[in-house]
C-alpha positions, 0 to 999 in steps of 0.5 A: 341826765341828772342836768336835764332833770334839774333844768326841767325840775327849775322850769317848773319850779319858775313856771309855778312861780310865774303863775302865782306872782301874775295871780297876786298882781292881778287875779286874786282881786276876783278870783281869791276864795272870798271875792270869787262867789260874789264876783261869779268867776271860779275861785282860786284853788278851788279844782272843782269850779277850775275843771268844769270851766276847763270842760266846758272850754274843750267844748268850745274848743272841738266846737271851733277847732281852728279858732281854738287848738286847746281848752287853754287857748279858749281860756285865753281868748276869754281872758284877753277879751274879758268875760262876765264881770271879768274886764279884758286881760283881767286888767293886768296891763292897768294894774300900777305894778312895776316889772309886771308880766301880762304875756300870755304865758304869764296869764296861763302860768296863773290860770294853772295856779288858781286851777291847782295844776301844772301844764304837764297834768 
């Protein structure tokens, strides 16, 4: 019992690290608190501005429900194809950085940094 517990606590742990290592490489150039007004996208750690984008992402979630499962999958599809001043994928994949990771769920980890919440809450 005690294994699956640290498996699971280590899990997290490498999540949460995922999502700030994706944010720092490439998220925070617009989404860090002094850039995020200016650039209109949610600021980073700012849980107010991160819930109403996740309330209104359930929304166009139900409203397209084979599209989109979850309020995540329709941040998702924002991101990857880019929304207000944001370029598609954020531009993770342009950013000169060795070792980077633009998967999906390097990008989620990182939605859930900024938002100040992990995928289990």
């Amino acid at each position: 019992m005690l294994f699956i517990l640290l498996i699971a606590f280590n899990s997290s742990l490498l999540a949460n690290e995922l999502g700030k290592v994706t944010y720092e490489i490439t998220c925070q150039t617009c989404h860090a608190p002094q850039f995020a007004i200016g650039m209109h996208a949610p600021a980073a750690f700012d849980k107010k501005a991160w819930a109403e984008r996740f309330k209104k992402a359930a929304v166009e979630s139900k409203k397209n429900p084979v599209q989109f499962k979850t309020a995540m999958d329709y941040l998702l599809y924002k991101v990857a194809i880019g929304k207000g001043l944001m370029p598609h994928g954020g531009l993770c994949k342009e950013t000169d950085v060795p070792h980077k990771n633009c998967s999906e769920k390097a990008i989620k980890e990182a939605i859930y940094y900024m938002a100040g919440f992990t995928a289990s809450n």
